[in-house]
DRENGU-80450 format. One record per residue (C-alpha): residue number from 1; x, y, z. Coordinates in pm, whole numbers, m for minus. Layout:
+-----+--------+--------+--------+
| seq |      x |      y |      z |
+-----+--------+--------+--------+
| NUM |      X |      Y |      Z |
...
+-----+--------+--------+--------+
***
This chain:
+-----+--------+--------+--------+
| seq |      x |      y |      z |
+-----+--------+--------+--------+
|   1 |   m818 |  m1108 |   3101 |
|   2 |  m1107 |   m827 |   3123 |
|   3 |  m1045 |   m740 |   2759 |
|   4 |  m1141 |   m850 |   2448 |
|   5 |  m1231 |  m1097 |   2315 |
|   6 |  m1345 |  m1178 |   2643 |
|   7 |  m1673 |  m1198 |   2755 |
|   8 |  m1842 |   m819 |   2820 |
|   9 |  m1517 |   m693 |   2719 |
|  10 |  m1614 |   m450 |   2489 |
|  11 |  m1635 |   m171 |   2755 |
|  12 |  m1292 |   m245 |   2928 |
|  13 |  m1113 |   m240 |   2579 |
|  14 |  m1285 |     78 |   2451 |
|  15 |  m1157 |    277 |   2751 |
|  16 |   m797 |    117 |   2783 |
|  17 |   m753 |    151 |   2433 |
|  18 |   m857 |    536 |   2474 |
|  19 |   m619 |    546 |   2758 |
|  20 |   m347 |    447 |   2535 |
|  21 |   m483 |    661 |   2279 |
|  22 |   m451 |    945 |   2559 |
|  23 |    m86 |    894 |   2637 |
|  24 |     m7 |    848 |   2283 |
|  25 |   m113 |   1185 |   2200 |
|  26 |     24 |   1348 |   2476 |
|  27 |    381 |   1235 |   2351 |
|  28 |    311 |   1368 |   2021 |
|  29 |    211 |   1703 |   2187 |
|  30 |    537 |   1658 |   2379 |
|  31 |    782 |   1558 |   2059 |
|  32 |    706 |   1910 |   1931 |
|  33 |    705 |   2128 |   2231 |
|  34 |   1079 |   2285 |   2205 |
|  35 |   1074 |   2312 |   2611 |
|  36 |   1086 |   1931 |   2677 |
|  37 |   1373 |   1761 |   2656 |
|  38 |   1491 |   1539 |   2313 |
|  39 |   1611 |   1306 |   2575 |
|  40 |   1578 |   1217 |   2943 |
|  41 |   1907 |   1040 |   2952 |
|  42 |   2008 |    719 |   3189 |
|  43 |   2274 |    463 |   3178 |
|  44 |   2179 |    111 |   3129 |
|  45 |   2234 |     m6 |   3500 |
|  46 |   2023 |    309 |   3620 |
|  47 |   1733 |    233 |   3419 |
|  48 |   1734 |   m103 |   3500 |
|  49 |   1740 |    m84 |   3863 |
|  50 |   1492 |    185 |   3897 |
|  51 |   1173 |    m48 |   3714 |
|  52 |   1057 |   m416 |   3721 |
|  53 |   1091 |   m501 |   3354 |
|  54 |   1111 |   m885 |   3445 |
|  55 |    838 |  m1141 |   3286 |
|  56 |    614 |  m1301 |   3510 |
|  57 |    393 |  m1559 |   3539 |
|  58 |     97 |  m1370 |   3663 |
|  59 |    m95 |  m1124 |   3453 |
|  60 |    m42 |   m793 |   3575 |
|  61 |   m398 |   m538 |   3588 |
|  62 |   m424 |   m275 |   3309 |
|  63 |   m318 |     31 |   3494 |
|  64 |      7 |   m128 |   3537 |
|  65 |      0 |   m218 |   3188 |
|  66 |   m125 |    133 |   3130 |
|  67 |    219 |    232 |   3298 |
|  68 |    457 |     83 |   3149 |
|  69 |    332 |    233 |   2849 |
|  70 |    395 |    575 |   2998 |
|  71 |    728 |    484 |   3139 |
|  72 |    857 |    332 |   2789 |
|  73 |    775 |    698 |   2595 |
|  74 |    949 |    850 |   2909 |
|  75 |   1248 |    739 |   2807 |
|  76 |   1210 |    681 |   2442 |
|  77 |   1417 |    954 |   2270 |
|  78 |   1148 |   1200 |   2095 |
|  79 |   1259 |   1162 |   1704 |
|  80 |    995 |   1366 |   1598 |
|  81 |   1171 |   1683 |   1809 |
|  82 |   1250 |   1953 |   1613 |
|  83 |   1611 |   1970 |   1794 |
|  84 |   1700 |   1594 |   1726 |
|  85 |   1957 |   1613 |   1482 |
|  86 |   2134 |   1227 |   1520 |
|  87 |   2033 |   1005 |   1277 |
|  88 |   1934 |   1051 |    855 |
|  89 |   1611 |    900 |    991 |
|  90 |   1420 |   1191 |   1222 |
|  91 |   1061 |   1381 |   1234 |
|  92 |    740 |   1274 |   1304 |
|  93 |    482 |   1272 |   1060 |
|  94 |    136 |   1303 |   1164 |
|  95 |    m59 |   1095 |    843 |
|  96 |    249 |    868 |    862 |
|  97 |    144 |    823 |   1200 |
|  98 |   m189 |    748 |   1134 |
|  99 |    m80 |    488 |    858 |
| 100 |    122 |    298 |   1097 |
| 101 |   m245 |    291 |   1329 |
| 102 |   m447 |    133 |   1070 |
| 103 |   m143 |    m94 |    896 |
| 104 |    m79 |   m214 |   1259 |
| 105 |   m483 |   m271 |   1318 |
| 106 |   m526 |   m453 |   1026 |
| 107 |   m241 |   m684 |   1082 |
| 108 |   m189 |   m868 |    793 |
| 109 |     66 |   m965 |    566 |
| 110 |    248 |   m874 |    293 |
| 111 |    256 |  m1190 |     56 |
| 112 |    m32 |  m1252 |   m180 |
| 113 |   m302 |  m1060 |   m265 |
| 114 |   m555 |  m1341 |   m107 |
| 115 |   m492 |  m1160 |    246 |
| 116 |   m356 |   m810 |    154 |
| 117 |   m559 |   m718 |   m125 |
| 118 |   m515 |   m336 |   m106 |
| 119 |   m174 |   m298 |     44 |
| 120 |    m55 |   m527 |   m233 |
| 121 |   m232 |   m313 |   m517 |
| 122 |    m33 |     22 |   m304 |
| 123 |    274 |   m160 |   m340 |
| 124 |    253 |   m235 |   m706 |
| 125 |    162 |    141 |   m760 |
| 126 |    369 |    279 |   m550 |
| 127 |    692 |     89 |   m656 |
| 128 |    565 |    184 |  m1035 |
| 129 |    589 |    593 |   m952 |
| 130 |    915 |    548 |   m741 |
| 131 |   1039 |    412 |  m1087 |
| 132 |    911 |    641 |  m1256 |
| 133 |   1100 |    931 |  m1082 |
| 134 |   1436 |    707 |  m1095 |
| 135 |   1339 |    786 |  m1462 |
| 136 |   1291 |    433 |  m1621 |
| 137 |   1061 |    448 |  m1924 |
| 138 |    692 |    448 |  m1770 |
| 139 |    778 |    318 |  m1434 |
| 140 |    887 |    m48 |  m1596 |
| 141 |   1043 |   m281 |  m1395 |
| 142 |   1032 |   m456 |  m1026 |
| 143 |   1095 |   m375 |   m700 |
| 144 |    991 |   m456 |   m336 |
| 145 |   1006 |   m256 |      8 |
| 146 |   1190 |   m452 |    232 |
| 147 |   1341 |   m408 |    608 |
| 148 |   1582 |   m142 |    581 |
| 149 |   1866 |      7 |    305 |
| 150 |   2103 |   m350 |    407 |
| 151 |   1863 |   m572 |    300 |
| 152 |   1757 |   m386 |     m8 |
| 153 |   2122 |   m297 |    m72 |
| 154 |   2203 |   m702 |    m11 |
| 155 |   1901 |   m796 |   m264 |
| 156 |   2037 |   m555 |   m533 |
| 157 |   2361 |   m788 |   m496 |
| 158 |   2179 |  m1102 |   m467 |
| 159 |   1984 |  m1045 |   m809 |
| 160 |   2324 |   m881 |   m980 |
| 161 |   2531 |  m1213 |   m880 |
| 162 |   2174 |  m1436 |  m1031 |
| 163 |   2162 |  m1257 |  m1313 |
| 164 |   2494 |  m1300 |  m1408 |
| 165 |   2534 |  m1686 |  m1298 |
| 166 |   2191 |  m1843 |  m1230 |
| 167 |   2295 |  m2153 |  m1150 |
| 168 |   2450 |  m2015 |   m804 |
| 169 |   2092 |  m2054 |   m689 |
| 170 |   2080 |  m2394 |   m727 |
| 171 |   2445 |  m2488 |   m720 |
| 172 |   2569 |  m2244 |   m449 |
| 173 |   2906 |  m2037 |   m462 |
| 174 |   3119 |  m2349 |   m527 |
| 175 |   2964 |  m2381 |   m872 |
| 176 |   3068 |  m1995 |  m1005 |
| 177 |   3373 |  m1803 |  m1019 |
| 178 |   3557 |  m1557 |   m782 |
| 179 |   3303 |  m1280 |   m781 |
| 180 |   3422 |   m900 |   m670 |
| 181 |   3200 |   m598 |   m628 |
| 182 |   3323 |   m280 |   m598 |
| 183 |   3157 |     48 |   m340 |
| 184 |   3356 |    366 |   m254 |
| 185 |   3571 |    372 |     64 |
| 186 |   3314 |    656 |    200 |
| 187 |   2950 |    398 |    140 |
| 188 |   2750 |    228 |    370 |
| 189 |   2869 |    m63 |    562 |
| 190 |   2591 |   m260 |    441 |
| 191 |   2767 |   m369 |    142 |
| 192 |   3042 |   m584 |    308 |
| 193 |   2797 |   m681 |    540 |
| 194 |   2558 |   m828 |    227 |
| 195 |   2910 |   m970 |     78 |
| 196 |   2928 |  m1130 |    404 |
| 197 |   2579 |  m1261 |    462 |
| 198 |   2558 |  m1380 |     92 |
| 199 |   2893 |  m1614 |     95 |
| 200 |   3060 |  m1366 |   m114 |
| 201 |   3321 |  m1244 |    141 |
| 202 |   3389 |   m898 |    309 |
| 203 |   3709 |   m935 |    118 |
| 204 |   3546 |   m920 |   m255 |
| 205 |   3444 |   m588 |   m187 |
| 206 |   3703 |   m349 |   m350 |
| 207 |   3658 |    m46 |   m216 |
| 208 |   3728 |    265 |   m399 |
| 209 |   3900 |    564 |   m379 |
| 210 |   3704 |    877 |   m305 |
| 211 |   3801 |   1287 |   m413 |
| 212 |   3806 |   1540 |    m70 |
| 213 |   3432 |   1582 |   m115 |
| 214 |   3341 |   1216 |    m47 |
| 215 |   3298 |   1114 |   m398 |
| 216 |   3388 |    787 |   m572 |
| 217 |   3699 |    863 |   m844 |
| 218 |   3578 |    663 |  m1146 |
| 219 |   3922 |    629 |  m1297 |
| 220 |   4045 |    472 |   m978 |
| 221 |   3686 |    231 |  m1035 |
| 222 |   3819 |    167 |  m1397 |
| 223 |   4181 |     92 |  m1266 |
| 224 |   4078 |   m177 |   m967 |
| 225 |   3799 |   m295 |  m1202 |
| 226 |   4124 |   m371 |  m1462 |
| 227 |   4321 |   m504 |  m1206 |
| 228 |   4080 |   m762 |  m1019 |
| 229 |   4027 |   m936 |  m1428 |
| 230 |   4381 |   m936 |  m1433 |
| 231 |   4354 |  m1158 |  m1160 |
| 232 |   4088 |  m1384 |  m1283 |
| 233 |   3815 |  m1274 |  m1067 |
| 234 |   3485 |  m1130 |  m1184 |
| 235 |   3362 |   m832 |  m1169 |
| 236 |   2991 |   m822 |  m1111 |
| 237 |   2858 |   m531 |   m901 |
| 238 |   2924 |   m205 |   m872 |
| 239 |   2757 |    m25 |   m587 |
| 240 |   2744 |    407 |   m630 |
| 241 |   2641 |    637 |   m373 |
| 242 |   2362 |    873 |   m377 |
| 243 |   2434 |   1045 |    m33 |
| 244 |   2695 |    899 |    133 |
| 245 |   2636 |    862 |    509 |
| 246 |   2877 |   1107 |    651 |
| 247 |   2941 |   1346 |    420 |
| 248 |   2626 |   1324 |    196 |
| 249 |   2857 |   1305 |   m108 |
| 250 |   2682 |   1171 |   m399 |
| 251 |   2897 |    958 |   m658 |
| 252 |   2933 |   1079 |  m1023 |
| 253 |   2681 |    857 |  m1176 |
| 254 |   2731 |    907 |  m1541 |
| 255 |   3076 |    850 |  m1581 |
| 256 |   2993 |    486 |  m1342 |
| 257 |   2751 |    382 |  m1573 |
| 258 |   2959 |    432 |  m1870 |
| 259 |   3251 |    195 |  m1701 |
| 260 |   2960 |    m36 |  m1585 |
| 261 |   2836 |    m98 |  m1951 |
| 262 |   3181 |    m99 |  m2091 |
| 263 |   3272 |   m408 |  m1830 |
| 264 |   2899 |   m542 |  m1861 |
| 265 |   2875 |   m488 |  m1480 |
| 266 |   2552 |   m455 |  m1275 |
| 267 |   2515 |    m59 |  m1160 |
| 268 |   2380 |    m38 |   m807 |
| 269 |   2252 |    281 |   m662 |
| 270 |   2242 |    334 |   m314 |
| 271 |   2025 |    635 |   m285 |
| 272 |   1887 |    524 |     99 |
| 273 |   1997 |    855 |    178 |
| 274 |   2020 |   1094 |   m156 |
| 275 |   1693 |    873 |   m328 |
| 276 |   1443 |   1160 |   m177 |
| 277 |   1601 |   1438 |   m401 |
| 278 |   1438 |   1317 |   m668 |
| 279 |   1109 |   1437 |   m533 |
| 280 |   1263 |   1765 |   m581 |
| 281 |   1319 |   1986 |   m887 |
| 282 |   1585 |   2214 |   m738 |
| 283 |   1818 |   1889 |   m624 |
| 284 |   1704 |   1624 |   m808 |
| 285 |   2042 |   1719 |  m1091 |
| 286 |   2272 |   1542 |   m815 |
| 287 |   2105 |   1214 |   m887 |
| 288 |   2193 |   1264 |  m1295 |
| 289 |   2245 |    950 |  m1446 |
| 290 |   2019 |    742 |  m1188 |
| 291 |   1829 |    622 |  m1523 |
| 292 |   2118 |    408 |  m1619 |
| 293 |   2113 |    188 |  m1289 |
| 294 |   2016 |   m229 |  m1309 |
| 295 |   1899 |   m105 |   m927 |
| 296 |   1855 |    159 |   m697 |
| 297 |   1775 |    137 |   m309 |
| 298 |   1529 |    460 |   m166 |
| 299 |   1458 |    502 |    172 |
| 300 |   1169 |    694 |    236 |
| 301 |   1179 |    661 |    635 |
| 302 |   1493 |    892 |    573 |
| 303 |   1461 |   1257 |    395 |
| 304 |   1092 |   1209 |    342 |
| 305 |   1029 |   1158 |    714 |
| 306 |    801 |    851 |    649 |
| 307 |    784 |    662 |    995 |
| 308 |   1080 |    361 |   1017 |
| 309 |   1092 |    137 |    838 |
| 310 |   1017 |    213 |    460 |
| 311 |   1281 |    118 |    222 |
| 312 |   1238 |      9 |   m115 |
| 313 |   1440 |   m180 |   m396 |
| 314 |   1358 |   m118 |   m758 |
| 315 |   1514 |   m289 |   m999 |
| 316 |   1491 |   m220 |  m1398 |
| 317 |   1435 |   m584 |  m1495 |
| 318 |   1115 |   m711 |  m1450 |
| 319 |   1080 |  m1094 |  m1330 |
| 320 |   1474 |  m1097 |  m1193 |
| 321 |   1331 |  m1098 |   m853 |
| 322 |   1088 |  m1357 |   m889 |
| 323 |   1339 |  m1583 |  m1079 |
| 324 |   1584 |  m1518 |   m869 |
| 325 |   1402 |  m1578 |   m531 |
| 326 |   1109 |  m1787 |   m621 |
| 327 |   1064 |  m2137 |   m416 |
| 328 |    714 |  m2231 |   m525 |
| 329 |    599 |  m2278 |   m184 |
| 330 |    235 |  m2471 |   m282 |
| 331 |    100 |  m2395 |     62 |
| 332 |    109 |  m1997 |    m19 |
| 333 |    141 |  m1968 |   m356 |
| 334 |   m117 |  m2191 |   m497 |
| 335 |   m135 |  m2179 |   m911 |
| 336 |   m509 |  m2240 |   m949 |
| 337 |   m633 |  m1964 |   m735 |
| 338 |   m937 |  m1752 |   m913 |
| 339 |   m715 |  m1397 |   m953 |
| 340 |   m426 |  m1282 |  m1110 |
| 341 |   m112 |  m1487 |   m963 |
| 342 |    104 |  m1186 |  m1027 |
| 343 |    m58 |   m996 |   m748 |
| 344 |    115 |  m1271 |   m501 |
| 345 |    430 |  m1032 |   m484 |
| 346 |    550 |  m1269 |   m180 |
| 347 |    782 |  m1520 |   m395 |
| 348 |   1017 |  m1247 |   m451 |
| 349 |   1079 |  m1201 |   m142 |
| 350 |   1362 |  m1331 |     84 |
| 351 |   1164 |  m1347 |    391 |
| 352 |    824 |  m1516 |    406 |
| 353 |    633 |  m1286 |    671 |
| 354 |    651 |   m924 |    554 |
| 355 |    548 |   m615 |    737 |
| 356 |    346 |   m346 |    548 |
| 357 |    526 |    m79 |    478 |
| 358 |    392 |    101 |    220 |
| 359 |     70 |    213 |    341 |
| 360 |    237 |    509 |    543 |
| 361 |    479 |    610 |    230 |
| 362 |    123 |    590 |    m19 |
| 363 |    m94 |    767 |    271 |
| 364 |    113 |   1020 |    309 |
| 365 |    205 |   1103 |    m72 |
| 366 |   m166 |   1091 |    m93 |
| 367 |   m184 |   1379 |    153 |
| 368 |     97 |   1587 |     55 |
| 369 |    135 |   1489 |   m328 |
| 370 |    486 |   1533 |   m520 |
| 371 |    507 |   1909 |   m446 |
| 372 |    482 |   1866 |    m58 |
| 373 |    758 |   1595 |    m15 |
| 374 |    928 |   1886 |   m234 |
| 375 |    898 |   2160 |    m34 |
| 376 |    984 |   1951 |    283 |
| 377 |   1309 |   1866 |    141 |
| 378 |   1413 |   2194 |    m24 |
| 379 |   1304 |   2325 |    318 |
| 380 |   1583 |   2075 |    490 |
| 381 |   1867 |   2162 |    195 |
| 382 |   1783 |   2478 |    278 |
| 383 |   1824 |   2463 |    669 |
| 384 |   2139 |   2307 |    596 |
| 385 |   2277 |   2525 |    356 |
| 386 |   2192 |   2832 |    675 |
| 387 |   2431 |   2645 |    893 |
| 388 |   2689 |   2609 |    639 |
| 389 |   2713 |   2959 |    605 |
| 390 |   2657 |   3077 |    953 |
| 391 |   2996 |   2845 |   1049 |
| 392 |   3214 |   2846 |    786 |
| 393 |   3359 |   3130 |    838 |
| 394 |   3290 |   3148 |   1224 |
| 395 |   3520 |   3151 |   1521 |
| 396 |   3596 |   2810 |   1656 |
| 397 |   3464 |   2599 |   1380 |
| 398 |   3650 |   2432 |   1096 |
| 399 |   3460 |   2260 |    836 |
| 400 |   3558 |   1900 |    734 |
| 401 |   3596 |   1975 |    349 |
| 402 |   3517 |   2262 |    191 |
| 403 |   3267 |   2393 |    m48 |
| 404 |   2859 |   2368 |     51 |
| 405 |   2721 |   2053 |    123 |
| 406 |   2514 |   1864 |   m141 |
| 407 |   2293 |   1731 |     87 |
| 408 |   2206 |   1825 |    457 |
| 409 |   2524 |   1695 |    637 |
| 410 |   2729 |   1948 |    741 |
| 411 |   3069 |   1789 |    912 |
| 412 |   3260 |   2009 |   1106 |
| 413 |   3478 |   2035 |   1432 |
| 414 |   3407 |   2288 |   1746 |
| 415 |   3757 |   2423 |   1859 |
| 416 |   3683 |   2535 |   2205 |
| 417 |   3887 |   2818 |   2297 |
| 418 |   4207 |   2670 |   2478 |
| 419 |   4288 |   2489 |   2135 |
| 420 |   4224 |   2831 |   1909 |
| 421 |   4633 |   2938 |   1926 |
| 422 |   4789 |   2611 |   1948 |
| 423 |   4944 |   2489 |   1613 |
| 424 |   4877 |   2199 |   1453 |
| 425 |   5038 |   1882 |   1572 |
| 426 |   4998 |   1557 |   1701 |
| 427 |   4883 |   1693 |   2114 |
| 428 |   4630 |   1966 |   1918 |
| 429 |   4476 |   1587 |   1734 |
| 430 |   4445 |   1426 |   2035 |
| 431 |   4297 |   1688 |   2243 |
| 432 |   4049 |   1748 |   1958 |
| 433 |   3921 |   1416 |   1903 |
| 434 |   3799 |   1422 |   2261 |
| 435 |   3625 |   1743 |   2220 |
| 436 |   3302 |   1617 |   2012 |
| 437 |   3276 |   1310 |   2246 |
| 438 |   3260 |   1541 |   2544 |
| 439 |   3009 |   1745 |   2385 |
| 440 |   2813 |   1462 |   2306 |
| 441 |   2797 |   1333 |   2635 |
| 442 |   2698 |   1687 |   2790 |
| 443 |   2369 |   1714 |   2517 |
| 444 |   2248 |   1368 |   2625 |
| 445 |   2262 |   1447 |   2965 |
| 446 |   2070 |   1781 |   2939 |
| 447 |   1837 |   1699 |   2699 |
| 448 |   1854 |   1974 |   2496 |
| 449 |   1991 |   1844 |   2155 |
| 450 |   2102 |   1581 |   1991 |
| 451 |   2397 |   1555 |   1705 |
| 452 |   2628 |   1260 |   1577 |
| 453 |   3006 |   1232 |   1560 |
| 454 |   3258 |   1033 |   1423 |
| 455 |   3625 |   1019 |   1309 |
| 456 |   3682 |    939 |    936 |
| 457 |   4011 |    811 |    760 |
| 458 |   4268 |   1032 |    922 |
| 459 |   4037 |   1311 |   1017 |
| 460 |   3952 |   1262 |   1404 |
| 461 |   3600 |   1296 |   1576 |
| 462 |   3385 |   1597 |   1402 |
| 463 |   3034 |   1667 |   1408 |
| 464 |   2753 |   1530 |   1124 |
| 465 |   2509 |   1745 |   1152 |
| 466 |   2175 |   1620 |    935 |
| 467 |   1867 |   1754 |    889 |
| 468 |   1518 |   1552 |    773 |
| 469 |   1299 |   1638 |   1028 |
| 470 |   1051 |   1968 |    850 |
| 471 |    987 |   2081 |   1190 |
| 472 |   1321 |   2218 |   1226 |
| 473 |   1361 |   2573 |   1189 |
| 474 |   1647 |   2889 |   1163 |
| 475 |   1645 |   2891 |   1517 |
| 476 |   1689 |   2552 |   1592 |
| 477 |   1993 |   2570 |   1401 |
| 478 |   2076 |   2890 |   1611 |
| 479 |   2025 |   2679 |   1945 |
| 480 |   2249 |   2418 |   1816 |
| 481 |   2533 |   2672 |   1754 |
| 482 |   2502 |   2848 |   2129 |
| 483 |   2460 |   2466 |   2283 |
| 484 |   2747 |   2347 |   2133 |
| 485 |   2955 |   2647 |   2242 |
| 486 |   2798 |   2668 |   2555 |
| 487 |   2886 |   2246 |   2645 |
| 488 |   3228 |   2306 |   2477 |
| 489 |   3362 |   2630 |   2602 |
| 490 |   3556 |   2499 |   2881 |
| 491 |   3725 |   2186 |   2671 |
+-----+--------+--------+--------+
***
């Protein structure tokens, strides 16, 4: 009650809010500093013994408040670490920081221009440049950052399936045909899950065969593509991979869009992932063919280190989105207000309330321009492309497929030393796929590092090592090597 806007409050506020201010930089200090842990690690029932975190009905005083600030960032996992390796989404990027200050201080919203008037403008340039890179013809076309790569993967499908049957809007999935999309057996789960969500079914999503390197096979697209007409279904999206999540494969492009335009099929990209090689000369090749998408989802939050959640949708057809989404709402979208209606961006939208996202993602291009999201990401390739060759060819590690990554995941397995002579059957599988769990476990509860695993098709667990965090250096990568063996030795 003692702060604002209450009466005399000003005082009270200034100095919590510099409190705050206080521990907030003192975790920044912390995410970099190589001796802290990544992780102070407790199981669910420990943690939630050891605090209150229960609601009450009385306020609590400030320095309590103050607390549970400091107790939240004690266990929060630092992301921003330079030895937290776990997710495609890591680092922590001081103007991006700053961005997410201001954008949370100004508090507004991200539908018309009547109460967002320069975040909508940042949008509407921003979108236009990301275009531009994806190489449509003077950054023409639509788009719209939205919560995460499923929901702009789940638009892309929602404005393929309008634009090829419009009435489904009004008329629903009873009025149209059996619709199938088709996504490689190595892409994101989001694209059943936007099937789902849409009334499409997980089952319409054909998924297609991929080559040892993670890579869709585009005559096996051609061939289920074939088959699923035969059947009287229709074909209407097909969703490519621009950095796949495990591997970091990225689909061959080209020879998609030639079977998408011979079918007439909608050509979704799903760069969340790969989209941030485009900021770079030296990698942006891999993404060849990118110009002939309908759509293409980019998540900056992920190799260009822009704080969660930044992910945008562009789309080469302008108005789609607005057609396609559009529900007049007169209470928001009035048509006699005194600017330019096409500012109010919020009709193309799926949700109402919108969070600004862009302001870190412009802020931060602002303060690094074109060549610095470069560098950062040929820095990462690079990183990745150290660790490649430091294990391929070293004792106790097999890589996953063979050949240098394409992006920065680097899948391999540790074979501690009690599995090195034993031959290759069915008790050597099983005692390896508890190896990287083991491992896992061991990092979280020392602190020290942090790396995903997973099994894939018949290959059991491995590591997926990633890098997008700039802070990382040769010797992190070092330190991962001697943790791993030093955790895994006795396996």
């Amino acid at each position: 009650p003692d702060l604002l806007p209450a009466c005399n409050g000003e005082v009270t506020t200034m100095s919590f809010l510099q409190d705050v201010v206080d521990i907030l930089l003192q975790y920044v200090a912390k995410s970099f500093d190589r001796s802290t842990k990544v992780i102070d690690f407790h199981y669910p029932n420990e943690l939630l013994q050891e605090y209150n975190w229960e609601l009450a009905d009385q306020p609590q005083t400030l320095e309590e408040i103050l607390l549970n600030c400091r107790t939240t960032l004690k266990y929060a996992i630092k992301t921003g670490h330079p030895r937290y390796f776990n997710q495609l989404s890591t680092g922590l990027d001081m103007v991006g920081l700053a961005a997410d200050w201001l954008t949370s201080a100004a508090n507004t919203n991200m539908f018309t221009y009547e109460i967002a008037p320069v975040f909508v403008l940042l949008e509407y340039v921003t979108l236009r440049k990301m275009r531009e890179m994806v190489g449509w013809p003077g950054g023409c076309g639509d788009g719209i950052f939205s919560p995460g790569g499923a929901i702009s993967n789940m638009y892309a499908m929602l404005i393929a399936r309008f634009k090829m049957f419009p009435e489904v809007k009004e008329k629903g999935m009873a009025a149209i045909p059996r619709l199938v999309a088709f996504t490689s057996e190595h892409s994101h789960f989001s694209v059943k899950k936007g099937a789902a969500a849409l009334g499409i079914g997980t089952d319409s999503v054909i998924l297609i065969r991929c080559d040892e390197r993670g890579k869709m096979i585009p005559s096996d697209l051609e061939r289920r593509i074939l088959e699923a007409k035969q059947k009287g279904f229709v074909p209407f999206l097909v969703s490519a991979t621009a950095g796949t999540t495990v591997y970091g494969a990225f689909d061959p492009l080209i020879a998609i869009a030639d079977i998408c335009k011979k079918y007439k099929i909608w050509m979704h990209v799903d760069g969340a992932w790969g989209g941030g090689l485009l900021m770079s000369r030296k990698h942006k090749w891999k993404l060849n063919g990118v110009e002939r998408a309908n759509s293409v989802t980019w998540n900056p939050h992920k190799m260009m280190g822009v704080p969660l959640q930044c992910s945008a949708l562009l789309v080469r057809e302008e108005g789609l989105m607005q057609s396609c989404n559009q529900m007049h709402a007169s209470y928001l979208f009035q048509q006699d207000k005194h600017y330019d209606l096409s500012y109010d961006t919020g009709d193309k939208a799926l949700q109402c309330g919108r969070h600004v996202d862009v302001f870190k993602l412009w802020l931060m291009w602002r303060a690094k321009g074109t060549t610095g999201f470069e560098a950062q990401i040929d820095k990462c390739l690079e990183l990745a492309e150290y660790l490649y060759n430091k294990i391929k060819n070293r004792e106790g590690y097999e890589m996953v497929f063979d050949g240098k990554p394409q992006h920065t995941n680097v899948c391999f397995w540790y074979i501690p030393p009690s599995l090195r002579g034993m031959e290759d059957n069915e008790e050597r599988t099983s005692r390896l796929m508890k190896v990287a769990p083991v491992i896992k476990a061991r990092m979280m509860e020392y602190g020290t590092t942090m790396v995903s695993y997973q099994p894939l098709g018949d290959k059991v667990n491995f590591f997926r090592m990633v890098i997008s965090n700039p802070a990382a250096t040769h010797q992190d990568i070092d330190f991962l090597i001697d943790e791993i063996e030093r955790l895994g030795q006795d396996l």
